[in-house]
N, C-alpha and C positions, 0 to 999 in steps of 0.2 A: 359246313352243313351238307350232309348226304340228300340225296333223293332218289323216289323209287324209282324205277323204269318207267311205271304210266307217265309221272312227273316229269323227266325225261323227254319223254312221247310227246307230250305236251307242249312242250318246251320248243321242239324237231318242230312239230306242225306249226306254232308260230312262228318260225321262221320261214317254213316253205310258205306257208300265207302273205308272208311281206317278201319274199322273192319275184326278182323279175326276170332274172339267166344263173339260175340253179342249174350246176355240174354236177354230174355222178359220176365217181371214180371207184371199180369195184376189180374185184379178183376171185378168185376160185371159189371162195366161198358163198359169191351171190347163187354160184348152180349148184353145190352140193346138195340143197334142198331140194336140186329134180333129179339128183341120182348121179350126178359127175363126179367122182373121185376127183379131190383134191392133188396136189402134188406131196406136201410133206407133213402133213398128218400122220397122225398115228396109222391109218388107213388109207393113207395115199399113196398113189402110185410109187412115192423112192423108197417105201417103207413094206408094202405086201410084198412079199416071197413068189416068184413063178416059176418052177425051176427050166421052163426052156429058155429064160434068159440069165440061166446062174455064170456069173465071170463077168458079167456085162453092167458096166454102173447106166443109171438112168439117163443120166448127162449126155452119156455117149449114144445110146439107143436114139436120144431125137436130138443128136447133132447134124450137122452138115457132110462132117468126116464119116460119119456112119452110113450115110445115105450116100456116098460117092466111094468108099470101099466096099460097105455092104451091101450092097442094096437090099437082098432078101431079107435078113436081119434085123433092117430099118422098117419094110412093112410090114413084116410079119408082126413086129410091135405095135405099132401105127395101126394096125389092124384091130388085134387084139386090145390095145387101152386105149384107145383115140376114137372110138366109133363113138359118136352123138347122134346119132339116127335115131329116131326116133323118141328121143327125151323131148320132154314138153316145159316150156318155162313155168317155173312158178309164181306166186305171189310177189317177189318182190320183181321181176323182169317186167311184170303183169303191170304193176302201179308205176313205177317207171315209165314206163309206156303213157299209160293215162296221165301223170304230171307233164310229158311232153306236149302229149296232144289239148291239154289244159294252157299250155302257152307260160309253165311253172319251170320247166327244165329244156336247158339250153342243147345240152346234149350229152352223152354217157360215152365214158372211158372207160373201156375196159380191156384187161389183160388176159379175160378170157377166148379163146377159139373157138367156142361153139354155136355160133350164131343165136341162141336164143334172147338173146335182145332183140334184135330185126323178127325173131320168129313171134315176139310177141306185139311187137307192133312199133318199135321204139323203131325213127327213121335215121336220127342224127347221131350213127355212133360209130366211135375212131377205136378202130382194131388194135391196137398199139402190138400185140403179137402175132397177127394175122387170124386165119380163120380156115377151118376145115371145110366150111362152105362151097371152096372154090379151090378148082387142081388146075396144074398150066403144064405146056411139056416145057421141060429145061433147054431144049434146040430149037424149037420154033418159036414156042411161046401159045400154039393154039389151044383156049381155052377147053377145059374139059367139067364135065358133074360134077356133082360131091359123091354122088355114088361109085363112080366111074373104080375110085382103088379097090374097092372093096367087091367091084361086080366082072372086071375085067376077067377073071381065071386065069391070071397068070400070075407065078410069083415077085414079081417086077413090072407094074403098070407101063406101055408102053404108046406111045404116039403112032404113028401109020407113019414119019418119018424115022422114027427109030428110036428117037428121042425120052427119056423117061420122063412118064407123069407123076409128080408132086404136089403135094398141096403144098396152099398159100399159106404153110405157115413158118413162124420166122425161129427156127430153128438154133442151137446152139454155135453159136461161133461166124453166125449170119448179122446184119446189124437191122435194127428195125426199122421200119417201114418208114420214106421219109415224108409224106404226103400224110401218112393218120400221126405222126407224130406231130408235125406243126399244127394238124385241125387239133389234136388236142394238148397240147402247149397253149394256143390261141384262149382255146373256148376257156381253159380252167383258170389264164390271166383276165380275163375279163368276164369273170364270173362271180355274182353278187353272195352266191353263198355255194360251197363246192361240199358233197357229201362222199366221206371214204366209205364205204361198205366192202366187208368180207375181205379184207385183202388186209397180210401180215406188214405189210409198205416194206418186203426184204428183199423184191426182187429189184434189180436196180439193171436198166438205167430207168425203167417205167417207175418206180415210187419216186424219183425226183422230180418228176412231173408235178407234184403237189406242190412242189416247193414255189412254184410261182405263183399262186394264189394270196391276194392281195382284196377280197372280197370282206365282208361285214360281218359273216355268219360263217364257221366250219362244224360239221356235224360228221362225225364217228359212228360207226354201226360194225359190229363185230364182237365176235362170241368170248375172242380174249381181252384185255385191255392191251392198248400200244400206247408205246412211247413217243407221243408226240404232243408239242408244246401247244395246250390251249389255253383260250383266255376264258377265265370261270364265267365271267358276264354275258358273251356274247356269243360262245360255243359250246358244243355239247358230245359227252361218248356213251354210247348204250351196249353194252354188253349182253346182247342176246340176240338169239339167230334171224337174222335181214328183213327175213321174209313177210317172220311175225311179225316184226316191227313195221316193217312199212303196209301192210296189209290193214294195220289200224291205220293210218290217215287218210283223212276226209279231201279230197281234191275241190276247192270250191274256184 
């Protein structure tokens, strides 16, 4: 037996309604709808053409190796595709937020960097790839803006020790963080119902993360369908974009 999407919807809010430590687990796709380019979309950043970085795979632009051969190379990307200044969260970062502060959601995972979760109000949430939020030098460690790469004027952000400025984020060939990895390992093992949004579960090792969820209720949101094992009774996938979707539920 098929059903519609409201059905679906329906379906979603009776669960968040009998949640007591509802996880959100999301990915690129939660911020497309305020204007972030995904990664590998048809229109994502591995996939648009820029010819000052023609010869250069994506991989390598926001490695480790990149950023410690090139450095100019590495901002001048960083620059140009990594700016979130200025984007505003949208309705699903929005609702999120209000199911936390509602006492419905335990806390959000997510694999995105650009803070709009905290910007909408959401307090309890594990960066699992870091965050553009916040730059550190690589020799001392002293904290810097989030504006600080992009406002310095120089082609290589530098410390007053010498040291170059990076952001905190976790890079190709870096390993991930290991403080938002156990808060979120923790919160999604003892979570009564864990919701995937927007994320194709391909980057690995953050989509094994789900794998520990042992909760009542799992709930899918995402524009494709995934290949992942539910039970027809007690879970649900909706195939349309987050935002809308969670934008209809009622937080009681």
């Amino acid at each position: 037996m098929s059903f519609t999407v409201d059905e679906k919807i329906a379906k979603l809010q009776e669960y968040i309604d009998s949640a007591r430590s509802a996880v959100f687990f999301g990915g690129a796709g939660v911020s497309t709808e305020s204007g972030v380019p995904d990664f590998r979309s048809k229109d994502g950043l591995y996939n648009v053409r820029d010819v000052r970085f023609d010869g250069y795979r994506p991989e390598y632009l926001l490695s480790h190796t990149c950023l410690a051969r090139e450095p100019e190379v590495f901002f001048e990307f960083y620059r140009q595709k990594m700016d979130a200044r200025g984007v505003e969260p949208n309705a699903a970062h929005l609702k999120l937020a209000e199911l936390e502060h509602a006492g419905k959601l335990a806390a959000v995972v997510t694999q995105n960097i650009d803070g709009l979760h905290q910007k909408a109000g959401s307090v309890n949430v594990f960066e699992i790839h870091g965050t553009t939020e916040r730059n550190y030098c690589q020799r001392c460690g002293k904290p810097f803006p989030a504006d600080f790469i992009y406002e310095c004027g120089e082609p290589v952000p530098r410390c007053d020790c010498g040291g170059i400025v990076r952001c905190d984020v976790t890079l190709y060939e870096e390993p991930l963080p290991d403080e938002a990895v156990r808060g979120a390992v923790s919160a999604i093992a003892n979570a009564d119902m864990l919701i995937i949004g927007g994320t194709s579960l391909t980057v690995y090792p953050a989509a094994s993360y789900v794998r520990y969820f042992r909760g009542d209720h799992l709930a899918i949101i995402n524009r494709e369908h995934l290949s992942y094992p539910l039970d027809p009774v007690n879970d649900v996938e909706i195939n349309a974009p987050i935002g809308k979707v969670l934008d209809k539920l009622k937080v009681n």
